[in-house]
C-alpha positions as CSV (number, residue, x, y, z in Angstrom):
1,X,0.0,0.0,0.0
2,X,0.9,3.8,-0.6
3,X,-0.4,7.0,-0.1
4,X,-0.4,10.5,-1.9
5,X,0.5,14.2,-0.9
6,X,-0.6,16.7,-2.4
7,X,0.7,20.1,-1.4
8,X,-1.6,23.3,-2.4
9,X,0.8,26.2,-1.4
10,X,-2.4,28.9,-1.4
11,X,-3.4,31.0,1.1
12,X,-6.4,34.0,1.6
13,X,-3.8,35.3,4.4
14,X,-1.1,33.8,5.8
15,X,-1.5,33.0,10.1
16,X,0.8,34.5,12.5
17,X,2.0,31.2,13.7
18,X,2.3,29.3,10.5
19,X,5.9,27.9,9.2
20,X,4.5,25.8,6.5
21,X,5.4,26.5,3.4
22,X,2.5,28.8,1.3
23,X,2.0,31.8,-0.5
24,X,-0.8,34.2,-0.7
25,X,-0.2,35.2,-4.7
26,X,-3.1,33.1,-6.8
27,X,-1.9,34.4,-9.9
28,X,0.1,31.0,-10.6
29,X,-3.1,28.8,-9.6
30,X,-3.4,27.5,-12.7
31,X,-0.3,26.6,-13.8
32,X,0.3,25.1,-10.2
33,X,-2.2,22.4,-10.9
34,X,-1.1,21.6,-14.7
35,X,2.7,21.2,-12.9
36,X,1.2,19.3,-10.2
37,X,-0.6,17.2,-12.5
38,X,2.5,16.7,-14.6
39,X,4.5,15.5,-11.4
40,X,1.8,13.3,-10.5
41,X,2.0,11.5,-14.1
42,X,5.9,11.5,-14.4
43,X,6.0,9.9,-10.8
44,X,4.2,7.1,-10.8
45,X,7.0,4.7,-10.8
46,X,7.9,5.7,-7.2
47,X,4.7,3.8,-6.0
48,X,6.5,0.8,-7.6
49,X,3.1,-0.5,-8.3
50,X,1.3,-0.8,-5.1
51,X,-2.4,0.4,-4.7
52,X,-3.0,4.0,-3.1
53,X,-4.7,3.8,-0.1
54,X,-4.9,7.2,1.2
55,X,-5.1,10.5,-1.3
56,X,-4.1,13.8,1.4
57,X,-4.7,17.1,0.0
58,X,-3.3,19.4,2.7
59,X,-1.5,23.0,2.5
60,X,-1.6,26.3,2.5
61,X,-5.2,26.2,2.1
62,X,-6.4,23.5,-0.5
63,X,-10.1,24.5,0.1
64,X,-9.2,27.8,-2.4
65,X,-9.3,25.4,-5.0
66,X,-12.2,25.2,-7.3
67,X,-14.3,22.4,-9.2
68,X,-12.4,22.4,-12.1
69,X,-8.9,21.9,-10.3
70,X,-9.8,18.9,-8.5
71,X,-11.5,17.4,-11.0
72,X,-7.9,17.8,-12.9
73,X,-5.7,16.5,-10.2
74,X,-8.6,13.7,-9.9
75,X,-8.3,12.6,-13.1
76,X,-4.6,12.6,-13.3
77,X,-4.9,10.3,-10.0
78,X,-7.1,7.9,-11.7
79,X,-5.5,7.3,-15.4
80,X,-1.8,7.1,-13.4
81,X,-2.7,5.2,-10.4
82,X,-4.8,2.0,-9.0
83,X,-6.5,3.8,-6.5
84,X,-7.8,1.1,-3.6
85,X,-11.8,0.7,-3.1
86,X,-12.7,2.5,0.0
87,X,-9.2,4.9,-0.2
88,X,-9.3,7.4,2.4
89,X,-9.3,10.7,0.5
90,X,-9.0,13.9,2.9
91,X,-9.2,17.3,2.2
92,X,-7.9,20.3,4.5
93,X,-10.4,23.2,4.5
94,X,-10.8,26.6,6.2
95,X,-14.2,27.2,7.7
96,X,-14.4,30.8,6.1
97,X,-14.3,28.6,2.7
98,X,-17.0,26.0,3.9
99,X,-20.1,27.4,2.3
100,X,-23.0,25.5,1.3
101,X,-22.6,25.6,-1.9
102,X,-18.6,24.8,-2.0
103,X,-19.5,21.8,0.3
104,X,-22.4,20.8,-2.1
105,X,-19.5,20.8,-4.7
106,X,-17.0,18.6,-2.4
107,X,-19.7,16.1,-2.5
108,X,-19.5,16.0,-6.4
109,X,-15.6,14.9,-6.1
110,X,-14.1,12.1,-4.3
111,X,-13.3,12.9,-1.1
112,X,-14.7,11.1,1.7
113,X,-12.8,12.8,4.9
114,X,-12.4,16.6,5.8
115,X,-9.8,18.2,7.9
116,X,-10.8,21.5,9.3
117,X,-8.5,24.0,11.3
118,X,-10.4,25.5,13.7
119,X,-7.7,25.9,16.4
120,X,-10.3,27.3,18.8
121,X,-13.5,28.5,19.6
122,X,-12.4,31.8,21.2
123,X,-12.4,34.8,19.0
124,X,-9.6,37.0,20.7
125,X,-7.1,33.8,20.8
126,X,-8.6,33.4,17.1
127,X,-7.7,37.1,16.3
128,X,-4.0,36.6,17.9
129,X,-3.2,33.4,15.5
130,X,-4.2,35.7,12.3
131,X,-7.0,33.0,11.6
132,X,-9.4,34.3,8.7
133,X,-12.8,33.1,10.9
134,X,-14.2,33.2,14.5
135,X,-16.3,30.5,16.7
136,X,-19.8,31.1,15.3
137,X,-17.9,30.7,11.8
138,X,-16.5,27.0,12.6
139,X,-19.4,26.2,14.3
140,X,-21.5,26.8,11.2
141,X,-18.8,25.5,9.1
142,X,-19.2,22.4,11.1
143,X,-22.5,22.2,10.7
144,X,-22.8,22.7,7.3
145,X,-20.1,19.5,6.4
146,X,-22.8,17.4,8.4
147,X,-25.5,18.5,6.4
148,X,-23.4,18.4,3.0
149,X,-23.5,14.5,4.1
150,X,-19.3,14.4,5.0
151,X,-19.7,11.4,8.1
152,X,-15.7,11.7,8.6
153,X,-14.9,15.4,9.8
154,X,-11.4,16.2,11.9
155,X,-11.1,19.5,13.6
156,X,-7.6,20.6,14.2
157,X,-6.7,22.7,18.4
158,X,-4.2,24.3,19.3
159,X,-3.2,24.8,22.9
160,X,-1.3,26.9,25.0
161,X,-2.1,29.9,23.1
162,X,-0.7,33.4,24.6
163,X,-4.0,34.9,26.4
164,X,-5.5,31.5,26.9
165,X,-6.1,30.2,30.5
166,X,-7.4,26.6,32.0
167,X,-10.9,27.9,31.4
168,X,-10.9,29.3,28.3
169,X,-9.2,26.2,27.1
170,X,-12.0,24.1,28.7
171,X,-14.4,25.8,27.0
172,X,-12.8,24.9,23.6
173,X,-12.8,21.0,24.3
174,X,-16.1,21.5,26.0
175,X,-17.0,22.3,22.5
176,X,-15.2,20.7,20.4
177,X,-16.7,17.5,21.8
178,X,-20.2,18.6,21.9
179,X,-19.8,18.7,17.7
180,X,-18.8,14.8,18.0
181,X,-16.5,15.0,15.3
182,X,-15.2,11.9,14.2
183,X,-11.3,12.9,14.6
184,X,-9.6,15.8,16.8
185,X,-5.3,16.5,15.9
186,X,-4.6,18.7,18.9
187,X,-1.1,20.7,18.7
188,X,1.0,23.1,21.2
189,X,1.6,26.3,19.9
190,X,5.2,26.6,19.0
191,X,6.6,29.8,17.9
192,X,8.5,29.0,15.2
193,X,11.3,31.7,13.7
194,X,10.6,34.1,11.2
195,X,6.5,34.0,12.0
196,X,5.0,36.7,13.0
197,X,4.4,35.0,16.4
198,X,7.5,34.4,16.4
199,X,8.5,38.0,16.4
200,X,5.7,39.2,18.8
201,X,6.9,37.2,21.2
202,X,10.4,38.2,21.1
203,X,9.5,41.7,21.6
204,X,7.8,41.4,24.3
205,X,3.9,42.2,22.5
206,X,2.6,38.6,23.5
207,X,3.6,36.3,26.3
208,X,4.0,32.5,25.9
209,X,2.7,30.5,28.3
210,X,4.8,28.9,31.3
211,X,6.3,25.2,30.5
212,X,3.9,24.3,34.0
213,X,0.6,25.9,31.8
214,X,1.7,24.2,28.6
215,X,1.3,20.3,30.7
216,X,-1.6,21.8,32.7
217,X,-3.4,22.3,29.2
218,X,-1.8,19.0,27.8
219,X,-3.3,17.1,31.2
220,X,-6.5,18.6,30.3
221,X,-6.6,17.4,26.9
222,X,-5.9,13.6,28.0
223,X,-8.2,13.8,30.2
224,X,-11.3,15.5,28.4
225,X,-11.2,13.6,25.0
226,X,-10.7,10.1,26.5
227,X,-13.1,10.4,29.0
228,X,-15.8,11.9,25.8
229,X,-14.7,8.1,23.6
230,X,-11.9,9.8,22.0
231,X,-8.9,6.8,21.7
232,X,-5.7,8.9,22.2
233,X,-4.0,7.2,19.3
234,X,-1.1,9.2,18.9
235,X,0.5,11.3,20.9
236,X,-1.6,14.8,19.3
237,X,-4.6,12.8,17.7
238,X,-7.9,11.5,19.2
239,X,-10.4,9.4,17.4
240,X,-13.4,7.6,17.6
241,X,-13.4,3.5,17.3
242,X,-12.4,3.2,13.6
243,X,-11.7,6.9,12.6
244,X,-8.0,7.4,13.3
245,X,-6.5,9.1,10.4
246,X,-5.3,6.4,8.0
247,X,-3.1,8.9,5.8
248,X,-1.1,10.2,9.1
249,X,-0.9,7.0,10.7
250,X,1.1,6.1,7.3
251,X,3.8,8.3,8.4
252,X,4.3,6.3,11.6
253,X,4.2,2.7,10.5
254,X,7.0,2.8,7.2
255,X,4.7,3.1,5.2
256,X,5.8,4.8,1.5
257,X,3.9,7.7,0.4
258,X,4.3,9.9,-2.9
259,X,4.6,14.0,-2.1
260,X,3.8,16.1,-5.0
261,X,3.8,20.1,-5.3
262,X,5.8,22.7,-4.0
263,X,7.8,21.9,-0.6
264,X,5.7,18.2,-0.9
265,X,8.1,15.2,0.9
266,X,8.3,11.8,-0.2
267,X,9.4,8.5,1.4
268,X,10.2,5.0,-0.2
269,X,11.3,3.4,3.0
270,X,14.9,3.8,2.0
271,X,15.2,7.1,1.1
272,X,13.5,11.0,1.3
273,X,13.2,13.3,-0.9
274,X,10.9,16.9,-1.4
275,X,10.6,19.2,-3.8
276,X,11.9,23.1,-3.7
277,X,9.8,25.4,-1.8
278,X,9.4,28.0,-4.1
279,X,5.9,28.6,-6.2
280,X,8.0,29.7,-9.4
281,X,10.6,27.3,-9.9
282,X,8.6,24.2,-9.0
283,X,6.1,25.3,-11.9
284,X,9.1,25.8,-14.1
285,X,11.6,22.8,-13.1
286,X,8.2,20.5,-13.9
287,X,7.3,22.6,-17.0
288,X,11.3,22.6,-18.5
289,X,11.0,18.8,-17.5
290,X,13.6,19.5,-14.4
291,X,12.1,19.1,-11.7
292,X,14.2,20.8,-8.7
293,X,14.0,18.3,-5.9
294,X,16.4,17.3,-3.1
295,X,16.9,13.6,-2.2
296,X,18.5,11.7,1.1
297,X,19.2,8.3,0.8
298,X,18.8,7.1,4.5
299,X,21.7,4.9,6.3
300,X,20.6,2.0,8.6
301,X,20.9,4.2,11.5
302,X,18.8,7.1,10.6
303,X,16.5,4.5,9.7
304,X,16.2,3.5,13.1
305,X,16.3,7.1,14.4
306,X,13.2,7.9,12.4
307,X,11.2,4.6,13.4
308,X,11.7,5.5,16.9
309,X,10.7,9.4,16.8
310,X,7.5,7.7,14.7
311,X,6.2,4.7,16.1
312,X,6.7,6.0,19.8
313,X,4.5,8.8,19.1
314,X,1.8,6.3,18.7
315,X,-0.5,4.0,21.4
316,X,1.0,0.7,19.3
317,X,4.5,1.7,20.5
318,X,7.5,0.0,19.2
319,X,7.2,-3.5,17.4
320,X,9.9,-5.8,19.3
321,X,10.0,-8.1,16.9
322,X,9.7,-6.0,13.8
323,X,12.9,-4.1,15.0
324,X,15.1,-7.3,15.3
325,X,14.3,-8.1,12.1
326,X,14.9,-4.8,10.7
327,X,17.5,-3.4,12.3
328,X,20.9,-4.6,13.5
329,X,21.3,-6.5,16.2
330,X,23.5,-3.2,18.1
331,X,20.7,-1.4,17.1
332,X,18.4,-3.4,18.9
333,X,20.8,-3.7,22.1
334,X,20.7,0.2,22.2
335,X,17.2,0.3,21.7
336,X,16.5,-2.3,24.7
337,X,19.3,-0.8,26.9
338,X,17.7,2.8,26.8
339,X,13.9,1.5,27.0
340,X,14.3,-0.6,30.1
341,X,15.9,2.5,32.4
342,X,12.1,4.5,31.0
343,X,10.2,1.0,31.8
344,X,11.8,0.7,35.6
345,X,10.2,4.0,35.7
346,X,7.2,3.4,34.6
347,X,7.1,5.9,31.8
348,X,7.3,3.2,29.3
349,X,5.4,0.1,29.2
350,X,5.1,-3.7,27.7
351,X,1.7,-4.5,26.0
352,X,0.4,-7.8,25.6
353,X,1.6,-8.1,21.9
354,X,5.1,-7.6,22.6
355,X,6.2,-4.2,22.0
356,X,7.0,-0.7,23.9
357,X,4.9,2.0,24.2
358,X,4.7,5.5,26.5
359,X,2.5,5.4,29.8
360,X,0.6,8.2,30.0
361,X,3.4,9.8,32.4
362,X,5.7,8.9,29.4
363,X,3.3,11.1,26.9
364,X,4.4,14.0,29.4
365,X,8.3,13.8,29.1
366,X,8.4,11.6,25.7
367,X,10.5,14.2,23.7
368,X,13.1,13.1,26.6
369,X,12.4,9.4,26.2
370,X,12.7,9.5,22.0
371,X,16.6,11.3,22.8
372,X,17.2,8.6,24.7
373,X,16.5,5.7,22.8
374,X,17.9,7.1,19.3
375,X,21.0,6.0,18.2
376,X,24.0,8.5,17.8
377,X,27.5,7.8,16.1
């Protein structure tokens, strides 16, 4: 099995806290989608023939896309690939964009899943991130998806927002779970350099939260979304029985997927690679027929670095057995050396099938645990 990225680099406005790569200029729109088209079709080798199970069309904001583009990149998809029956095919939206009549039009195309980025339900912490709408906004948005007949819907939080407090951020789960959405990706803030955030925070206009209000919110998160049926499946994302994301979960468990458009990463299990992050020379390296991409063949031990900052994120933990046979046997010896100090202290665990996972102490401190256990020349 495989899965496919599709980057759409365009934004209405760009947030305050975003690093992702996107541009607010639509005057390339066009030719964006005939170049991503033409990766698609001149890629289809590095699937090396297995069936796509999961189709991800994330961003920027892909939701400024009209009928006429996804039906292009659909088609593409179709005549280049063996798409599985019952392939989960998501789409990231903005609620501004989630009218009924651009929902009506969703329906029309494949897609099956929706990923929308609320990030709260509190219009001044709404106003501080840059976001485009405000709670009765998402709330409608929300409500409209339902009605448009879309039974998978995500919602994206973010936490430990400057100006938020314990109650403000029980209010948001308080809400977010009285939408039932099928799937919630919760995220910490992070001020990342050269956002605007970023800058704010640095002089002095907004302050960050303290490290003890970051966990107090992450507790409360743990807590809340369990407790309301939500399986804490990976270390940011909650879903209900059955709905975990099956495109994100690909990332975790070595599973290939194809990237495509600007800035879009790919993985083959042996090696990454990801196109150049600029608008203008990805549409001209495709259309000149060179496409400007970087690639990193992986060695066995980055390898094993990767699987362990992946599959620890995750409730399945770390395979035992699937390590042995994948990884050398130092490796391995490393791997079991550091995990059994975490396991004498409780903050890692043995499940029934075999392999190690984080406690819920663990989730607290895990960045810590992943340094240990990776492997360092």
């Amino acid at each position: 099995m495989a899965g496919i990225y599709i980057h759409i680099p365009f934004c209405k406005q760009r947030c305050r806290y975003c690093s992702f790569f996107s541009s607010t200029k639509k005057e390339e729109k066009e030719r964006y989608v005939s170049a991503l088209c033409r990766e698609l079709q001149t890629r289809s080798g590095y699937a090396d023939g297995e069936k796509i199970e999961t189709i991800y069309i994330g961003g920027g904001t892909p939701s400024t896309l009209q009928e006429e583009h996804f039906e292009k990149i659909f088609s593409t998809i179709t005549d280049t690939y063996t798409v599985a029956s019952g392939a989960e095919i998501t789409l990231e939206a903005n609620p501004d964009d989630l009218t009924p009549e651009y929902l009506a039009m969703l329906r029309t195309q494949p897609f099956n899943r929706l990923s929308m980025g609320i990030q709260s339900f509190d219009d001044s912490l709404l106003h501080t991130l840059g976001r485009r709408h405000d709670s009765a906004r998402a709330i409608e948005a929300f409500t409209n998806a339902r009605s448009a007949g879309f039974d998978n819907i995500s919602i994206d939080l973010m936490f430990a927002l400057p100006g938020s407090t314990k109650e403000s951020w029980q209010r948001d789960l308080d809400q977010a779970i009285s939408l039932k959405p099928e799937h919630i990706s919760a995220y910490n803030l992070t001020y990342e350099e050269g956002t605007a955030l970023h800058r704010a925070a640095e002089s002095g206009v907004i302050t960050p939260l303290s490290e003890e209000e970051n966990l107090e919110q992450f507790r409360m998160l743990t807590e809340a979304l369990p407790a309301a049926g939500y399986r804490h499946y990976e270390i940011s994302n909650f879903a209900l029985t059955g709905r975990e994301s099956r495109h994100n979960s690909s990332y975790w468990h070595d599973i290939p997927y194809i990237g495509c458009g600007a800035a879009a990463h790919s993985y083959d299990g042996k090696s990454r690679q990801w196109n150049i992050a600029d608008i203008y020379y990805y549409i001209r390296g495709i259309e000149d027929g060179n496409p400007q991409y970087e690639i990193e063949h992986l060695t066995e031990n980055e390898r094993y670095n990767d699987a362990i900052l992946t599959r620890l994120r995750t409730l399945d933990g770390l395979p035992l057995e699937w390590f042995a046979r994948k990884f050398s046997e130092k490796l391995n010896k490393h791997m079991i050396a550091s995990a059994n100090k975490h396991l004498n202290r409780g903050t890692l665990t043995r499940t029934p099938e075999g392999n190690i996972r984080l406690t819920k102490e663990g989730i607290f401190i895990s960045d810590a645990i992943m340094r240990d256990l990776i492997y360092i020349d």
